[in-house]
C-alpha positions, -999 to +999 in steps of 0.1 A: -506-127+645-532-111+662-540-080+639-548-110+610-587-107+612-584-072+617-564-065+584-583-088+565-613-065+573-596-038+565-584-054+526-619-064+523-636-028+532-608-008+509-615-033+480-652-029+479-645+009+481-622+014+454-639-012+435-680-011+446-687-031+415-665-061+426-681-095+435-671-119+453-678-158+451-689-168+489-685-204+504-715-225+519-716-198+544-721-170+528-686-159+534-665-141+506-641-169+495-612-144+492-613-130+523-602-164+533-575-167+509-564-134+516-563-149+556-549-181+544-523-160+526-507-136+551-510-162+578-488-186+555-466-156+549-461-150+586-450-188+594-426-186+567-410-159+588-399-184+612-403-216+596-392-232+557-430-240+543-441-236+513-475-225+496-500-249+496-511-257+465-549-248+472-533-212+478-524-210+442-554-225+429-575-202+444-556-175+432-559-186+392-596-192+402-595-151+410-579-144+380-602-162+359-636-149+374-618-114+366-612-126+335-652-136+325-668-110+347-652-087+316-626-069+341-595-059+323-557-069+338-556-036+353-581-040+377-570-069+386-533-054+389-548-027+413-566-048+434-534-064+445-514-036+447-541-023+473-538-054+493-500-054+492-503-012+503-524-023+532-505-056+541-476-037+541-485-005+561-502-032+590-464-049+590-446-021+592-464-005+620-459-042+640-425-040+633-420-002+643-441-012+674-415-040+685-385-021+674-376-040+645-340-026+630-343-009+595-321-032+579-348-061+591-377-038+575-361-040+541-355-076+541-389-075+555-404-054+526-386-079+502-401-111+514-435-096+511-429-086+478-417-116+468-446-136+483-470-117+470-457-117+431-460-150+439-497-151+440-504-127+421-484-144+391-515-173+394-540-149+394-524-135+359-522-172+348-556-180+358-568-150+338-548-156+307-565-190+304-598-175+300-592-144+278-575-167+253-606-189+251-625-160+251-602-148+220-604-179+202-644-175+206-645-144+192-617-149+165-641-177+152-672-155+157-654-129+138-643-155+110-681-165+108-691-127+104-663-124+075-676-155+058-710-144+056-699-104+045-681-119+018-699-145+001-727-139-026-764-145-015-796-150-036-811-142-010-818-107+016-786-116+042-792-087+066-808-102+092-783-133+092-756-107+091-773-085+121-770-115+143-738-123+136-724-085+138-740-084+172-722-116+182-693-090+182-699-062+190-697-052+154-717-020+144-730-027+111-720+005+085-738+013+051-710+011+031-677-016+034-645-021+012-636-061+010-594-061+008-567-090+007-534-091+021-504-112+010-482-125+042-449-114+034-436-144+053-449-177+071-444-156+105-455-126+099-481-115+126-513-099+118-515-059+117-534-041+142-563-028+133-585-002+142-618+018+128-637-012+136-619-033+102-629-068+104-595-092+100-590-131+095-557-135+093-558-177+090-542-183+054-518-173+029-540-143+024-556-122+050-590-112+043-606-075+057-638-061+058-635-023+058-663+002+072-670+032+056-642+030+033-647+066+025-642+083+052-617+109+057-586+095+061-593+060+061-574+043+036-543+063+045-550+048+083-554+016+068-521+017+046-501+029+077-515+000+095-504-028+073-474-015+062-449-042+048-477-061+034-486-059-001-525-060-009-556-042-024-587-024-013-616-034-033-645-005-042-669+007-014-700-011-018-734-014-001-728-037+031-749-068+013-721-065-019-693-070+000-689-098-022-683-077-050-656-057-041-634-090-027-640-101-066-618-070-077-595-071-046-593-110-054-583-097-090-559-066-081-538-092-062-535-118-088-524-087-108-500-082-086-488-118-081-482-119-120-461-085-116-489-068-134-494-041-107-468-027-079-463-050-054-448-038-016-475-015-007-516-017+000-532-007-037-565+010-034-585-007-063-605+026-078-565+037-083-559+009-107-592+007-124-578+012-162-552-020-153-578-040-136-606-036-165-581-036-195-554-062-187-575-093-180-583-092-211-549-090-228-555-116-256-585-099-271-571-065-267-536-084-287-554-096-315-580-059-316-544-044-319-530-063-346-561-055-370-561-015-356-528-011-360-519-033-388-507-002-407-475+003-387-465-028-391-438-019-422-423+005-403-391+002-382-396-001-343-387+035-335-409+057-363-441+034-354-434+040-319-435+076-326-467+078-347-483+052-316-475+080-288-485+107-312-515+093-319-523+085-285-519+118-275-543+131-300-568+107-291-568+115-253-566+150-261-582+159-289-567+187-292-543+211-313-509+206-328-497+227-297-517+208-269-499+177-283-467+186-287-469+200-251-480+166-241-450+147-258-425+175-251-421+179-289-427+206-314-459+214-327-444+210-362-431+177-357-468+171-344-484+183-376-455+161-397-466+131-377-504+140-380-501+140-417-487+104-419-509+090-395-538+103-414-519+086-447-520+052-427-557+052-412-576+078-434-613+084-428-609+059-399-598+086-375-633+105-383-652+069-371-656+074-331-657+035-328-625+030-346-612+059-328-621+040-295-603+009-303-571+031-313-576+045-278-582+012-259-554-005-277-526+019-274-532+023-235-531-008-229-494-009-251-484+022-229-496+010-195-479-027-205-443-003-218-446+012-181-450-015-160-417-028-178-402+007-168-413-002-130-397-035-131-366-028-149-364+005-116 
């Protein structure tokens, strides 16, 4: 084929014009290595025409070879893509006008048109392959680079960490914000894949629980992005703190999730942690709160189940409110005379210890905790 060196010239001059930053690897010569393949290539093509042969192998290794210097010169697939379908454009156009030229039936053109689209897949297909290789390893290297980062955000340090953690954000490209929010995320099964993540939210996805690092937490909109994004997996959103405390808010991630675990918070949905901060301060500490209640509330203890649970509510309500007959009542959807009625006997049981703000304050703590515990049992039972 004598128009060969011709249309190689011409691939070559189109490629460095629709892509100027391109480079090329040259041989001992000087010459462009792919200009060679890209000879090797259409001359193979045009012998197949005529003869059974197939590609030699140094063909497709050349071709991976292209696809991975794509791959680490930080090209993405699509310029790869589009440098081949320029070649095929002008490979193509240089046939056809040979076979126009020589009178080539249309029916021939097609078949024509196929073969070369065939071939070329061909090739290209190593060129994908060759660049696949390397963005994995280069997405393994920066999935452990990543992991590092995480490790170092989330663990607690005696020590100033923000140049150790500079370093390690640059290693990823990773601007470093004022403020993060550590979160955990159960797998809901064995092969689940990871969410997707956007906003610049840090992700290590390699155990049971996946653990996040969440810029500017705060920001408009971002926990609702976040939620969206990880839908179907249940986990918690610790509080925004200073970048060097990301420690911090994994503790009371760490601790929403165990909550939820023990089917002492909603489970099925991301929790944001500052949502749930009555649960998360009050129900650790159960056992303490148990044996508080029994002495504070000792005095309902000879009633029947259902009048103590109305003096409990009504007394609540009074406690959170402060308020009038009327305000309570409107609270418990009752009348304010059966408020004043219940008032009376609760002043009976606990007498001047309603006018003592620190008994008052266990009444409070005690009771809410009864009411958040009677409500979670609601939840469950739904």
């Amino acid at each position: 084929m004598e128009q060969l060196p011709e249309l190689v010239r011409d691939i070559m001059a189109a490629m460095r014009r629709e892509h100027p930053g391109l480079e090329f690897l040259t041989d001992e010569n000087g010459r462009p290595r792919v200009a060679l393949a890209i000879r090797v290539a259409l001359g193979h093509f045009v012998r197949q025409l005529t003869e059974d042969s197939e590609t030699p192998p140094e063909l497709h290794e050349f071709f991976m070879e292209f696809g991975r210097n794509q791959a680490r010169s930080g090209r993405n697939l699509n310029v790869l893509q589009s440098i081949f379908r320029l070649s095929v454009r002008l490979a193509w156009r240089s046939l056809a006008d040979i076979g126009q030229s020589v009178g080539i039936p249309p029916p021939a053109m097609y078949e024509l048109a196929e073969s070369v689209l065939e071939y070329l897949d061909e090739l290209v297909s190593h060129s994908v392959r060759g660049y696949a290789e390397v963005a994995v390893d280069q997405a393994g290297e920066r999935i452990q680079r990543q992991r590092a980062l995480i490790d170092l955000l989330l663990t607690e340090h005696r020590s100033d960490p923000s140049a150790a953690m500079a370093a390690q954000a640059a290693a990823v490209d990773w601007p470093l914000p004022g403020r993060v929010a550590a979160a955990l995320l159960l797998r809901p099964a064995r092969e689940s894949v990871p969410p997707v993540l956007s906003g610049g939210v840090l992700i290590d996805a390699g155990g049971e629980q996946a653990r996040l690092v969440v810029p500017d937490p705060d920001g408009p909109g971002a926990f609702e992005r976040l939620a969206r994004a990880t839908g179907g997996w249940s986990g918690a959103v610790g509080p925004a703190v200073p970048l060097t405390q990301a420690a911090v808010s994994l503790h009371w991630a760490a601790a929403a999730v165990g909550m939820m675990k023990a089917g002492l918070l909603p489970n099925g949905r991301l929790l944001r942690c500052s949502d749930h901060a009555e649960a998360l301060v009050l129900m650790p500490a159960c056992e303490l709160i148990d044996d508080l209640g029994r002495r504070r509330l000792a005095q309902l203890s000879d009633l029947s189940a259902v009048p103590a649970g109305r003096l409990a509510e009504t007394l609540l309500a009074w406690l959170e409110t402060q308020g009038s007959a009327p305000a309570v009542a409107d609270r418990l959807g009752v009348h304010p005379q059966t408020v004043r009625n219940r008032m009376r006997q609760i002043r009976d049981l606990w007498g001047e210890e309603l006018d003592d703000p620190e008994r008052r304050f266990e009444l409070e703590l005690v009771l809410r905790v009864r009411r958040m515990r009677a409500e979670l049992g609601e939840a469950k039972a739904d």
